[in-house]
CHARMM internal coordinates of N, CA and C (Angstrom, degrees):
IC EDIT
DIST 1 N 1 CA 1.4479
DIST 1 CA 1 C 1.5324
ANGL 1 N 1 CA 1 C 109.30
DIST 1 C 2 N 1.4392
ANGL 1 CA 1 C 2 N 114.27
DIHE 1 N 1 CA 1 C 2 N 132.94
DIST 2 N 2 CA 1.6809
ANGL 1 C 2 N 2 CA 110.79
DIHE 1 CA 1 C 2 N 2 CA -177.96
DIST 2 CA 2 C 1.1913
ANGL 2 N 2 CA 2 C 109.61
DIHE 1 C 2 N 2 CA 2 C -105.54
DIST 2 C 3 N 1.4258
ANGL 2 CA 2 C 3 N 126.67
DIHE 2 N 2 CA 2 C 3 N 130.65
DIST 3 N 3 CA 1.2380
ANGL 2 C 3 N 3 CA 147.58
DIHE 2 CA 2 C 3 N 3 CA -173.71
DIST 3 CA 3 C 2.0056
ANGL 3 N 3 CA 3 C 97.55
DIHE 2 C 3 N 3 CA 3 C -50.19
DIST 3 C 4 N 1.3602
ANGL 3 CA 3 C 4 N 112.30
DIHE 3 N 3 CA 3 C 4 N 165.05
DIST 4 N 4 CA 1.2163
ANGL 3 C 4 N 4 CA 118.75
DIHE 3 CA 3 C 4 N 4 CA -179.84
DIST 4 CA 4 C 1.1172
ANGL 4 N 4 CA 4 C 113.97
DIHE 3 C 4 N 4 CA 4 C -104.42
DIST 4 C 5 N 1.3359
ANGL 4 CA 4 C 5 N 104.07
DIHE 4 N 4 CA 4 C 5 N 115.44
DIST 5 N 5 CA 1.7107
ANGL 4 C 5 N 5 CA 115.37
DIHE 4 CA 4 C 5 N 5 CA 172.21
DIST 5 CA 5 C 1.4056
ANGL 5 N 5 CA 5 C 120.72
DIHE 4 C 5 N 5 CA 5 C -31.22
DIST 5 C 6 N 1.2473
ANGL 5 CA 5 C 6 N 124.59
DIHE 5 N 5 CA 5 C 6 N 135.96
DIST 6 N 6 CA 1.8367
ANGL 5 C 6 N 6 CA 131.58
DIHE 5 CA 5 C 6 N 6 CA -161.52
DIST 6 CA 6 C 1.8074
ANGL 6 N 6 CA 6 C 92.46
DIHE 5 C 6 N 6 CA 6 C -65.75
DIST 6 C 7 N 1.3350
ANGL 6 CA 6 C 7 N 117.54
DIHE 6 N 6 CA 6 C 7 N -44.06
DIST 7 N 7 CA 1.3114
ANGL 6 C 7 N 7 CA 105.95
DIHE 6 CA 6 C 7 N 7 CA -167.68
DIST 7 CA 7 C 1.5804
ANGL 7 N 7 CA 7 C 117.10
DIHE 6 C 7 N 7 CA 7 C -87.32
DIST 7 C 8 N 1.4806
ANGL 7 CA 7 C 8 N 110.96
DIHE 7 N 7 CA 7 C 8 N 15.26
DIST 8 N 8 CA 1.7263
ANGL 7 C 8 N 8 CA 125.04
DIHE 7 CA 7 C 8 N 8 CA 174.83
DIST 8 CA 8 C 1.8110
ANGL 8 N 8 CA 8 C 101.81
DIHE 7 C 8 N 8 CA 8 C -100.01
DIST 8 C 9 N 1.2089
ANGL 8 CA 8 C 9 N 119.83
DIHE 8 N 8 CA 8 C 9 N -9.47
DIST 9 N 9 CA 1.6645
ANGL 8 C 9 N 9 CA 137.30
DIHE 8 CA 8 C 9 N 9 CA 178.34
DIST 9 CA 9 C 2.0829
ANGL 9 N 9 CA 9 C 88.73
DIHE 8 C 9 N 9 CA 9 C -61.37
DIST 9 C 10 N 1.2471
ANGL 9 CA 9 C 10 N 98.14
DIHE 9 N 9 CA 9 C 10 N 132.49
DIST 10 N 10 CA 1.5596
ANGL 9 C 10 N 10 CA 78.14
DIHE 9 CA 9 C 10 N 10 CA 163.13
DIST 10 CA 10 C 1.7968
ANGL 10 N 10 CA 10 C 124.58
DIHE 9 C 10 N 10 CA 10 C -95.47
DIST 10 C 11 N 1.1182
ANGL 10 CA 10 C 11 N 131.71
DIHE 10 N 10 CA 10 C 11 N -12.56
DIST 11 N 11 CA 1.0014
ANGL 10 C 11 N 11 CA 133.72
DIHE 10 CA 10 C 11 N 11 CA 166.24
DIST 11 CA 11 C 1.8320
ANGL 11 N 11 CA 11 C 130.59
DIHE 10 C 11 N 11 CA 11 C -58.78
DIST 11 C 12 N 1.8694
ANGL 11 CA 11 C 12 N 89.97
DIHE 11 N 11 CA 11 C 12 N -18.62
DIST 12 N 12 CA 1.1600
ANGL 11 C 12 N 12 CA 97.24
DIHE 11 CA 11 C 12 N 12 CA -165.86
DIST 12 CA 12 C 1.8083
ANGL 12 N 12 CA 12 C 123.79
DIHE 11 C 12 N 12 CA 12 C -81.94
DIST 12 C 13 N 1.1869
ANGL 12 CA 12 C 13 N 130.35
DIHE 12 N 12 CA 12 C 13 N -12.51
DIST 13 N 13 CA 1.3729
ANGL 12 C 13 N 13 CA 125.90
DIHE 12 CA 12 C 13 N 13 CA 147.40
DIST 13 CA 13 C 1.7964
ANGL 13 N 13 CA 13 C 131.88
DIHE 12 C 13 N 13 CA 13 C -68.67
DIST 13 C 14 N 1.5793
ANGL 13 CA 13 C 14 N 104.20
DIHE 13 N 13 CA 13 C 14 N -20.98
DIST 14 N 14 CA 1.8576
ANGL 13 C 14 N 14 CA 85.03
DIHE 13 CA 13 C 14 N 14 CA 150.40
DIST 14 CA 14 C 1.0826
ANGL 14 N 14 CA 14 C 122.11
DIHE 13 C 14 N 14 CA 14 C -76.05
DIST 14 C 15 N 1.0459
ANGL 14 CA 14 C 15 N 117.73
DIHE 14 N 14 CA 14 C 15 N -40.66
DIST 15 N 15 CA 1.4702
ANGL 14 C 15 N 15 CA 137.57
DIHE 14 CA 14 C 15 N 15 CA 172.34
DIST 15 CA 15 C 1.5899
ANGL 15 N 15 CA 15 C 103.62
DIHE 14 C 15 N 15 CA 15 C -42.10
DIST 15 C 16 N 1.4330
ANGL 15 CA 15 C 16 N 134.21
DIHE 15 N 15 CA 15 C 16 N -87.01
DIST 16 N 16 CA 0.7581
ANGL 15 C 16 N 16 CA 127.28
DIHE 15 CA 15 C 16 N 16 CA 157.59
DIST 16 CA 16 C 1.8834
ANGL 16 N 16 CA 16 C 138.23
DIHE 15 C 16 N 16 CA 16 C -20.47
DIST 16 C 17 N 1.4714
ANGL 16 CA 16 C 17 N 116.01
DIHE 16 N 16 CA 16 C 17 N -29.29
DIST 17 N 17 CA 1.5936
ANGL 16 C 17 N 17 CA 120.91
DIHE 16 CA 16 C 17 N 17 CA 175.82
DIST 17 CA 17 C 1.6942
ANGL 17 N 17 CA 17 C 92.75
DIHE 16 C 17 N 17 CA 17 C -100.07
DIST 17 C 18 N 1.2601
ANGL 17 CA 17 C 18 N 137.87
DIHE 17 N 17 CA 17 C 18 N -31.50
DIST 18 N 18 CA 1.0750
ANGL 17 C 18 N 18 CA 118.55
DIHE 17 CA 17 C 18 N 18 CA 175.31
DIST 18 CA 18 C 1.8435
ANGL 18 N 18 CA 18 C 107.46
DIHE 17 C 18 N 18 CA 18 C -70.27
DIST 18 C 19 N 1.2107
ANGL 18 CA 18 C 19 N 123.59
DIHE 18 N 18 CA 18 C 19 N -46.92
DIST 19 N 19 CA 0.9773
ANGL 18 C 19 N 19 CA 97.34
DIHE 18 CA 18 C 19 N 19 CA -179.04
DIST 19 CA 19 C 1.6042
ANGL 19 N 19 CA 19 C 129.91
DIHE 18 C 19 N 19 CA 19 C -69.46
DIST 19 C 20 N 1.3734
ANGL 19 CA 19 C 20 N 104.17
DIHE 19 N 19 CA 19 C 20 N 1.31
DIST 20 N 20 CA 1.7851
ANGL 19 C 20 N 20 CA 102.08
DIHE 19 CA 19 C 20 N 20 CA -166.76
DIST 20 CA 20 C 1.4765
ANGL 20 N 20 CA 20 C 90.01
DIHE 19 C 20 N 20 CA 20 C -105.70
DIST 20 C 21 N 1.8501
ANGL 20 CA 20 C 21 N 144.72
DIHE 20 N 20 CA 20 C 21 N -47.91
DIST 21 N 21 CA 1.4345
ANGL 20 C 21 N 21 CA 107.81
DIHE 20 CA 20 C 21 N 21 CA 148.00
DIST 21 CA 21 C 0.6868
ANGL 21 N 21 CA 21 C 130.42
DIHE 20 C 21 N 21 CA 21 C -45.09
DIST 21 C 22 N 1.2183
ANGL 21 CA 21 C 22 N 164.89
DIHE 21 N 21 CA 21 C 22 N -46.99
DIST 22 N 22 CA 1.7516
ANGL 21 C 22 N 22 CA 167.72
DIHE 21 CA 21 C 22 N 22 CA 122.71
DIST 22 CA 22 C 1.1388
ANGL 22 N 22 CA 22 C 107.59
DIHE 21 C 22 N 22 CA 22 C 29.42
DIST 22 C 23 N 1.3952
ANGL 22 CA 22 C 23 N 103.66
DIHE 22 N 22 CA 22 C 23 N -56.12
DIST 23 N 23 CA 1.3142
ANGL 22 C 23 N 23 CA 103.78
DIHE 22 CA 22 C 23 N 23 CA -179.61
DIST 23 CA 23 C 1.9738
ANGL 23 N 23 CA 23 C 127.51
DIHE 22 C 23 N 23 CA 23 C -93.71
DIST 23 C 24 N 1.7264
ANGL 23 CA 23 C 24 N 100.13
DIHE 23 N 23 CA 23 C 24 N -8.09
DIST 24 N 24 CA 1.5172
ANGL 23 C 24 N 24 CA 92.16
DIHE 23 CA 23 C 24 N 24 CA 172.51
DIST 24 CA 24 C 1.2937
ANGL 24 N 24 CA 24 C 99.13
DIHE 23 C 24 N 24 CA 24 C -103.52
DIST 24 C 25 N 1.1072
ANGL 24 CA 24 C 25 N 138.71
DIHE 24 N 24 CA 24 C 25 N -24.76
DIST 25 N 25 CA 1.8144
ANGL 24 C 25 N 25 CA 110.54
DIHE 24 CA 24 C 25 N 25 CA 136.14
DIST 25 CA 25 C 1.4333
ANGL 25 N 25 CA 25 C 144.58
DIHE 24 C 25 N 25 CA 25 C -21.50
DIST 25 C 26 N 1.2057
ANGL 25 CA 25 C 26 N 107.73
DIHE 25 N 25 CA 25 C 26 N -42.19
DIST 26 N 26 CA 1.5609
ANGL 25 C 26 N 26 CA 120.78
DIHE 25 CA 25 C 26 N 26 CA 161.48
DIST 26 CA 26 C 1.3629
ANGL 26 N 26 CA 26 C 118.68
DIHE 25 C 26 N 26 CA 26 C -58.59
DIST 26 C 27 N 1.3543
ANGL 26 CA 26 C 27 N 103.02
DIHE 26 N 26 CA 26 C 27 N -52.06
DIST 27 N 27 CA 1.5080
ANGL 26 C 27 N 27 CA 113.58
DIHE 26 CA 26 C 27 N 27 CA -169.92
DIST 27 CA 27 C 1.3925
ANGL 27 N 27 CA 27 C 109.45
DIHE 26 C 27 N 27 CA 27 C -85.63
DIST 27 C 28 N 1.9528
ANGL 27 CA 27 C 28 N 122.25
DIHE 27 N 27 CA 27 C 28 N -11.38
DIST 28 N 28 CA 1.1333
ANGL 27 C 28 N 28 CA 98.14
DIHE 27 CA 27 C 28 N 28 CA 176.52
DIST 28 CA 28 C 1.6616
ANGL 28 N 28 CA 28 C 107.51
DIHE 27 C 28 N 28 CA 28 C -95.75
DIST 28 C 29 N 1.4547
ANGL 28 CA 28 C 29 N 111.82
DIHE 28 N 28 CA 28 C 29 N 9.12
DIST 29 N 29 CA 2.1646
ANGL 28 C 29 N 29 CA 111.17
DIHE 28 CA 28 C 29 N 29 CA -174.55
DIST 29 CA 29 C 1.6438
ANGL 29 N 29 CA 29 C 78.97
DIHE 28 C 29 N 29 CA 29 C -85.45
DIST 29 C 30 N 1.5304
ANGL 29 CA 29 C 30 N 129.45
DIHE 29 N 29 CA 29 C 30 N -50.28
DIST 30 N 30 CA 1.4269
ANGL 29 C 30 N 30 CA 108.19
DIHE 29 CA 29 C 30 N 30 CA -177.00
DIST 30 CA 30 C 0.9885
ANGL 30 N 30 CA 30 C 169.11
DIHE 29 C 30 N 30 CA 30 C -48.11
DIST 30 C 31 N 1.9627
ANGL 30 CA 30 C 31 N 85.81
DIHE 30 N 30 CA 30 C 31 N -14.97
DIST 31 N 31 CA 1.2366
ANGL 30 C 31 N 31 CA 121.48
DIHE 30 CA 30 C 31 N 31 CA -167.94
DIST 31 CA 31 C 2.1053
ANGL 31 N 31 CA 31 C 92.45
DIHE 30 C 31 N 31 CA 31 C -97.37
DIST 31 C 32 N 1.3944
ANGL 31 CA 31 C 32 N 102.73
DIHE 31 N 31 CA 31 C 32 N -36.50
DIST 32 N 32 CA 1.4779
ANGL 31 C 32 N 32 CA 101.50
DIHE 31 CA 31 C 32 N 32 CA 178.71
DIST 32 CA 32 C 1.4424
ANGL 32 N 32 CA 32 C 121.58
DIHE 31 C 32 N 32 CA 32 C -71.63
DIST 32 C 33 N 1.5500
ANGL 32 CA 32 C 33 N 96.19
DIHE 32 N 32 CA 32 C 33 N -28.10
DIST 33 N 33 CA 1.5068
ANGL 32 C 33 N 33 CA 80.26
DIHE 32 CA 32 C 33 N 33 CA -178.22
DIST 33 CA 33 C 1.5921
ANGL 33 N 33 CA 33 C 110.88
DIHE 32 C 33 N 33 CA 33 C -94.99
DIST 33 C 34 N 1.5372
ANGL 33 CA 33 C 34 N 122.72
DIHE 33 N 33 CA 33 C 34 N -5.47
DIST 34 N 34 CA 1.0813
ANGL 33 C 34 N 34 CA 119.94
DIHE 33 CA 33 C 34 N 34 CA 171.89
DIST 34 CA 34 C 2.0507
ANGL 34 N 34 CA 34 C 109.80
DIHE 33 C 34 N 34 CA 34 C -70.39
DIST 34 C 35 N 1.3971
ANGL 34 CA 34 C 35 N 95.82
DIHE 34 N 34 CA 34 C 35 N -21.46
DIST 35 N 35 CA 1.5527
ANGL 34 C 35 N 35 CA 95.67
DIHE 34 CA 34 C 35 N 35 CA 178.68
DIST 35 CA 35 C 1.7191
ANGL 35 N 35 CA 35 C 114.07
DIHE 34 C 35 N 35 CA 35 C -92.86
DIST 35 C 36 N 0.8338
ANGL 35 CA 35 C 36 N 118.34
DIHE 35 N 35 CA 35 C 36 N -8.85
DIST 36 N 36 CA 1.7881
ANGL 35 C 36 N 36 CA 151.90
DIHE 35 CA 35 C 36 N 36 CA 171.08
DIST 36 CA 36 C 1.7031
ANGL 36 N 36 CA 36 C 100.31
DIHE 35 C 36 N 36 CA 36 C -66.00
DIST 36 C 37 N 1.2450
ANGL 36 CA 36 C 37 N 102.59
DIHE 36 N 36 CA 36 C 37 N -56.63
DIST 37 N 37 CA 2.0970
ANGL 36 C 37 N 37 CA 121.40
DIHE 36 CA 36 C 37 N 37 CA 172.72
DIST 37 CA 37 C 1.0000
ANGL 37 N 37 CA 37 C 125.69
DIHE 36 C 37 N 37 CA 37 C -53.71
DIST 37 C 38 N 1.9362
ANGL 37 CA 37 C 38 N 102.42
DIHE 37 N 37 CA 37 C 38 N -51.06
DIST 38 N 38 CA 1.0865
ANGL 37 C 38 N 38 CA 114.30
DIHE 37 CA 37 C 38 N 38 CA 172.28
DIST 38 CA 38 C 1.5118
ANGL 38 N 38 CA 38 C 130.30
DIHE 37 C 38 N 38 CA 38 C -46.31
DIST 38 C 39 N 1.4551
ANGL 38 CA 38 C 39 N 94.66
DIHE 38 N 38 CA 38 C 39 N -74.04
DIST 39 N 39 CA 1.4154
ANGL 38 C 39 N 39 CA 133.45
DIHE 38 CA 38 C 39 N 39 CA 170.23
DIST 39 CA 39 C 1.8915
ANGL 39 N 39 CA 39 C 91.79
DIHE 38 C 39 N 39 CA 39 C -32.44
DIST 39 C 40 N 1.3206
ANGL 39 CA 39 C 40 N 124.00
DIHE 39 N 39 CA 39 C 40 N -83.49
DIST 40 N 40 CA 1.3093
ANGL 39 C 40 N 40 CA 106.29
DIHE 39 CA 39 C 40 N 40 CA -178.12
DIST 40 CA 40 C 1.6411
ANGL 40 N 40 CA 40 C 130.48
DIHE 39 C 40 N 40 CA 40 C -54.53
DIST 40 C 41 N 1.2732
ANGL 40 CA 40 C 41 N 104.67
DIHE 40 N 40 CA 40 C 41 N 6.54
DIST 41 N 41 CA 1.6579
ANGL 40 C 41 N 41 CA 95.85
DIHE 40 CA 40 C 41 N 41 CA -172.90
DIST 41 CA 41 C 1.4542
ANGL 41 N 41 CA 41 C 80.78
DIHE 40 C 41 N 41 CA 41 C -89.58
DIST 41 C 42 N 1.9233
ANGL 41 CA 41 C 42 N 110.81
DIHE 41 N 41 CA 41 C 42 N -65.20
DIST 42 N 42 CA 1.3102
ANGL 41 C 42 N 42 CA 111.30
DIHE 41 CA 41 C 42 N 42 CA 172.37
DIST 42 CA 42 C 1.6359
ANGL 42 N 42 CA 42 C 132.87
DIHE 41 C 42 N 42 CA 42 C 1.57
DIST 42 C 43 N 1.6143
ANGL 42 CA 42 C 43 N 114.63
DIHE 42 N 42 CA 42 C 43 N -52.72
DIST 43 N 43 CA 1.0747
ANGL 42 C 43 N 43 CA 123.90
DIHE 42 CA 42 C 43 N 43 CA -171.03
DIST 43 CA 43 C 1.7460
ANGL 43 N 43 CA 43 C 117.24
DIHE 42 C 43 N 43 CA 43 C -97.78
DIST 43 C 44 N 0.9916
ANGL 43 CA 43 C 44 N 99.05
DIHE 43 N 43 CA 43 C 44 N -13.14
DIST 44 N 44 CA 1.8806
ANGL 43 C 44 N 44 CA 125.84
DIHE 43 CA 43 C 44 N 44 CA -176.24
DIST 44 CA 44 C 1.4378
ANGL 44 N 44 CA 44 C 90.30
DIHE 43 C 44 N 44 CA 44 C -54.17
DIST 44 C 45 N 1.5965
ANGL 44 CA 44 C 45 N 87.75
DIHE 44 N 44 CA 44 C 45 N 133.38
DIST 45 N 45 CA 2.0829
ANGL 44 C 45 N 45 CA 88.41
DIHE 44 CA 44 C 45 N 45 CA 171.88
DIST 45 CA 45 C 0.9054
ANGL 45 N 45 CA 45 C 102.79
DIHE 44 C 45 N 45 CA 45 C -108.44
DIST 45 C 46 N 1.5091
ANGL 45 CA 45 C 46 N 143.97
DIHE 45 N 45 CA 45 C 46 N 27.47
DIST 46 N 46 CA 1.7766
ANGL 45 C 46 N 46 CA 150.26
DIHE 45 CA 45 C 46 N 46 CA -132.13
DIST 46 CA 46 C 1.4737
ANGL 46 N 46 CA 46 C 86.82
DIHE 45 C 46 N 46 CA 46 C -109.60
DIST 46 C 47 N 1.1971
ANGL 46 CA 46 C 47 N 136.83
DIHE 46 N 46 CA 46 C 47 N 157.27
DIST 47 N 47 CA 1.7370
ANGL 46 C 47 N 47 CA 135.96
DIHE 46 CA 46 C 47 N 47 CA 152.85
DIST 47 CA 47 C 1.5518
ANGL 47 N 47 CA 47 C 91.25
DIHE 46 C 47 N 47 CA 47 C -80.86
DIST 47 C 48 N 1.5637
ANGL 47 CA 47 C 48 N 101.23
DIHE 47 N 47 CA 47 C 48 N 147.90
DIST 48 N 48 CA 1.5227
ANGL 47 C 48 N 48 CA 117.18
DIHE 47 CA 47 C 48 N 48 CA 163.40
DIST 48 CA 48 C 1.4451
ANGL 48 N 48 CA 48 C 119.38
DIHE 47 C 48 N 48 CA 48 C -20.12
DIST 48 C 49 N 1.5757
ANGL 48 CA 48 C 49 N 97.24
DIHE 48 N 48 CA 48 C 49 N -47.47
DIST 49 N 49 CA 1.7258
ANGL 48 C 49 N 49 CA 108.30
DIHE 48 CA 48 C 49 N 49 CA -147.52
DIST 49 CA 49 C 1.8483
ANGL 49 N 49 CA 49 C 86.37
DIHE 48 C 49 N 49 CA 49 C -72.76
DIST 49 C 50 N 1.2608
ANGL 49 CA 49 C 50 N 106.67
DIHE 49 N 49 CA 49 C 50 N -50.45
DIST 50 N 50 CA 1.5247
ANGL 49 C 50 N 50 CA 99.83
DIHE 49 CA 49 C 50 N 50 CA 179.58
DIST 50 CA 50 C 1.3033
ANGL 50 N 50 CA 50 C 133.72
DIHE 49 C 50 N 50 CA 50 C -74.80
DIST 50 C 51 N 1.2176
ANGL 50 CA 50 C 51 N 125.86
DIHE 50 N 50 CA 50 C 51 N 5.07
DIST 51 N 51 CA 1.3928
ANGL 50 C 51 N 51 CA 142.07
DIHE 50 CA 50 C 51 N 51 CA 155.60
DIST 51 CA 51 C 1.1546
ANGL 51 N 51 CA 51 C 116.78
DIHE 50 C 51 N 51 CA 51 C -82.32
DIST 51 C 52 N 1.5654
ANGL 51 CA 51 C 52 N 121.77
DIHE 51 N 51 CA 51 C 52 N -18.20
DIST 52 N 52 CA 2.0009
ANGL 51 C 52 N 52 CA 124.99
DIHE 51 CA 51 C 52 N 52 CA -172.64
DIST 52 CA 52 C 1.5823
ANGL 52 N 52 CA 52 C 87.22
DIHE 51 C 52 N 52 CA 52 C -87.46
DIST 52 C 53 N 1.5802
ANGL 52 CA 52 C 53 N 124.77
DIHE 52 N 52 CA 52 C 53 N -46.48
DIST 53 N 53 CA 1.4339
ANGL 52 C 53 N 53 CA 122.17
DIHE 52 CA 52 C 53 N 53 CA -161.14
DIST 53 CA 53 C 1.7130
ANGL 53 N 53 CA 53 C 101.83
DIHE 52 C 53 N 53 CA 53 C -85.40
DIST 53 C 54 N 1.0692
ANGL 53 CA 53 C 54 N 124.83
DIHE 53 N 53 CA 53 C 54 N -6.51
DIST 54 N 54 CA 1.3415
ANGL 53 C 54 N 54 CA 131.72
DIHE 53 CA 53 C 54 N 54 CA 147.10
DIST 54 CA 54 C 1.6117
ANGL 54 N 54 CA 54 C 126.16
DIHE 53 C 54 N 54 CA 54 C -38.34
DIST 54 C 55 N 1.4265
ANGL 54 CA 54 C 55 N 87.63
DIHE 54 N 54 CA 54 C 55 N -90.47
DIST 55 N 55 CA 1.7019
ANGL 54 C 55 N 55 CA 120.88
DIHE 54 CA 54 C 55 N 55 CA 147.99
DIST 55 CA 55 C 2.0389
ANGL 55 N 55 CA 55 C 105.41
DIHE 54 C 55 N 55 CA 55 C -15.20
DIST 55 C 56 N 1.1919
ANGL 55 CA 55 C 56 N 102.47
DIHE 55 N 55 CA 55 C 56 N -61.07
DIST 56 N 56 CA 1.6251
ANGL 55 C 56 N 56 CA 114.53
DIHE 55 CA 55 C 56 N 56 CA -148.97
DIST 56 CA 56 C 1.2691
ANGL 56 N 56 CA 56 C 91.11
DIHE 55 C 56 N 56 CA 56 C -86.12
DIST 56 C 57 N 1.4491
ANGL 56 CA 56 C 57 N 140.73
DIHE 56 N 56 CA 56 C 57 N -32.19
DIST 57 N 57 CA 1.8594
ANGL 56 C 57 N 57 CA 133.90
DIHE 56 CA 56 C 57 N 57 CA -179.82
DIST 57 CA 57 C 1.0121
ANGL 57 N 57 CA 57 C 87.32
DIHE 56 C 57 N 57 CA 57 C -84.26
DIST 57 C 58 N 1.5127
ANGL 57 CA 57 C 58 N 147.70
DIHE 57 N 57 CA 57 C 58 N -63.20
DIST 58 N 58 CA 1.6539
ANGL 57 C 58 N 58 CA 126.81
DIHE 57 CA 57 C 58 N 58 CA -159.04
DIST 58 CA 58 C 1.0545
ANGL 58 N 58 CA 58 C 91.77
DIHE 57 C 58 N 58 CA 58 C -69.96
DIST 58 C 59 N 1.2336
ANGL 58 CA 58 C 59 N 155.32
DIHE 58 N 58 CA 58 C 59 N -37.61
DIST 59 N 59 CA 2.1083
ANGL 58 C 59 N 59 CA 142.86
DIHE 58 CA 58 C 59 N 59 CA 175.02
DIST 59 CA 59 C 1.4491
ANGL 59 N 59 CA 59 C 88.40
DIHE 58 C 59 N 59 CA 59 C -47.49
DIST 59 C 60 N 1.1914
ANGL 59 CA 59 C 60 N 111.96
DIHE 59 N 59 CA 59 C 60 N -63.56
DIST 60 N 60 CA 1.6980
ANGL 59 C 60 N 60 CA 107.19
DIHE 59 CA 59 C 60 N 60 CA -139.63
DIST 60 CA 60 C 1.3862
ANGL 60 N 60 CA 60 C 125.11
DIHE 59 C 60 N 60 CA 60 C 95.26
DIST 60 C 61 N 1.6522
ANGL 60 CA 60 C 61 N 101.13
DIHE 60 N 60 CA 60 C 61 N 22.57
DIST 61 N 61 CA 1.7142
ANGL 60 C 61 N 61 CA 107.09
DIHE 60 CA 60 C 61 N 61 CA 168.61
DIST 61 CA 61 C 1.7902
ANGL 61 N 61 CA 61 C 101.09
DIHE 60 C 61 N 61 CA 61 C -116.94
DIST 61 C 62 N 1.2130
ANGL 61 CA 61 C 62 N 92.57
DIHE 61 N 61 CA 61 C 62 N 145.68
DIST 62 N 62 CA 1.6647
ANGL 61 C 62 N 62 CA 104.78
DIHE 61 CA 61 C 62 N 62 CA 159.03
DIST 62 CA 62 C 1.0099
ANGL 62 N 62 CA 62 C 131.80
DIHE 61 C 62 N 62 CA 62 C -95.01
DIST 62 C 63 N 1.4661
ANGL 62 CA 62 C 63 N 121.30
DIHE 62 N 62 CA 62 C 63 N 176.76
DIST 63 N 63 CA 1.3934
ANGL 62 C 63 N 63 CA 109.00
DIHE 62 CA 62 C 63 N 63 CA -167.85
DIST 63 CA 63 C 1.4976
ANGL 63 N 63 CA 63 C 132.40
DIHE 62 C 63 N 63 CA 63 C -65.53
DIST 63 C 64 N 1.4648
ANGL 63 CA 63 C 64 N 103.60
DIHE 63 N 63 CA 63 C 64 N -23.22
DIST 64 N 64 CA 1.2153
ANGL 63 C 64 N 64 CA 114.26
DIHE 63 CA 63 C 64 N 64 CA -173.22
DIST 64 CA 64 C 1.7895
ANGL 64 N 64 CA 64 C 112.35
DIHE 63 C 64 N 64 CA 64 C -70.66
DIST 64 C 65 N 1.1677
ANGL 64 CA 64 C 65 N 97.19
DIHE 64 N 64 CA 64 C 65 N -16.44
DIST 65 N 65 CA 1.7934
ANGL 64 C 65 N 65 CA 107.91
DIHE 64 CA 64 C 65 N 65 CA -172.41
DIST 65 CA 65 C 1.6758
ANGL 65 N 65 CA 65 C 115.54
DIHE 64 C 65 N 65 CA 65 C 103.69
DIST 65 C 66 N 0.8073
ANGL 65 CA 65 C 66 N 92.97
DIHE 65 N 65 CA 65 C 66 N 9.34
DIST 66 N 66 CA 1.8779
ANGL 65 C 66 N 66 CA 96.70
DIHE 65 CA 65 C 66 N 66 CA 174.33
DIST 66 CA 66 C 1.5819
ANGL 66 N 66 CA 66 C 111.81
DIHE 65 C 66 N 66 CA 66 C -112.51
DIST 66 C 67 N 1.5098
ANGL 66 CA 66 C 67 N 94.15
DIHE 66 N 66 CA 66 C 67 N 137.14
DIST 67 N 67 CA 1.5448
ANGL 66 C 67 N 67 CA 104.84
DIHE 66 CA 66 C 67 N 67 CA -177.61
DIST 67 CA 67 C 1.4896
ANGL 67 N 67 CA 67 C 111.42
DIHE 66 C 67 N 67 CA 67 C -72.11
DIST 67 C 68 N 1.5149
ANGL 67 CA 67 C 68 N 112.18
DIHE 67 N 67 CA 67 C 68 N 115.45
DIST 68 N 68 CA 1.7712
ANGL 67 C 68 N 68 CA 105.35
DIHE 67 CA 67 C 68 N 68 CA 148.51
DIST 68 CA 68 C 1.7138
ANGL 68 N 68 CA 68 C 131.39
DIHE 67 C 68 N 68 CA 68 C -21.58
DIST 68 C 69 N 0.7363
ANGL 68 CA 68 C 69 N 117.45
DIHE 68 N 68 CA 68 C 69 N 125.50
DIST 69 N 69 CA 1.2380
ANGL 68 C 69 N 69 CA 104.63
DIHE 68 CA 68 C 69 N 69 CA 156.21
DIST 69 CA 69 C 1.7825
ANGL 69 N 69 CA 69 C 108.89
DIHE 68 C 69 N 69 CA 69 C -127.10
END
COOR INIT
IC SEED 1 N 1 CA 1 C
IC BUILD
């Protein structure tokens, strides 16, 4: 006896469109907020050097490359 193909399931095409919008929803907040990031670095009057040590206290790494604890 052969098992039933996933796409003979009847649940399985909402299932299937919810998860594939699901997922270009995801990818399209990522794309905004990665352009949202941008846009503020863009406008940042900070020098590099003070935006990496920015970056590095909210991480919780120092300069040297070792984690705080």
């Amino acid at each position: 006896m052969q098992p039933k193909k996933l796409e003979q399931y009847k649940y399985f095409q909402p299932i299937a469109w919810t998860v594939c919008i699901s997922f270009a929803g995801f990818v399209g907040m990522l794309a905004l907020q990665l352009k949202t990031t941008i846009i503020n670095l863009e406008q940042s009057t900070l020098s590099f050097d003070q935006r990496l040590q920015n970056v590095e206290a909210a991480v919780g790494v120092n300069p040297t490359g070792a984690v705080k604890q």
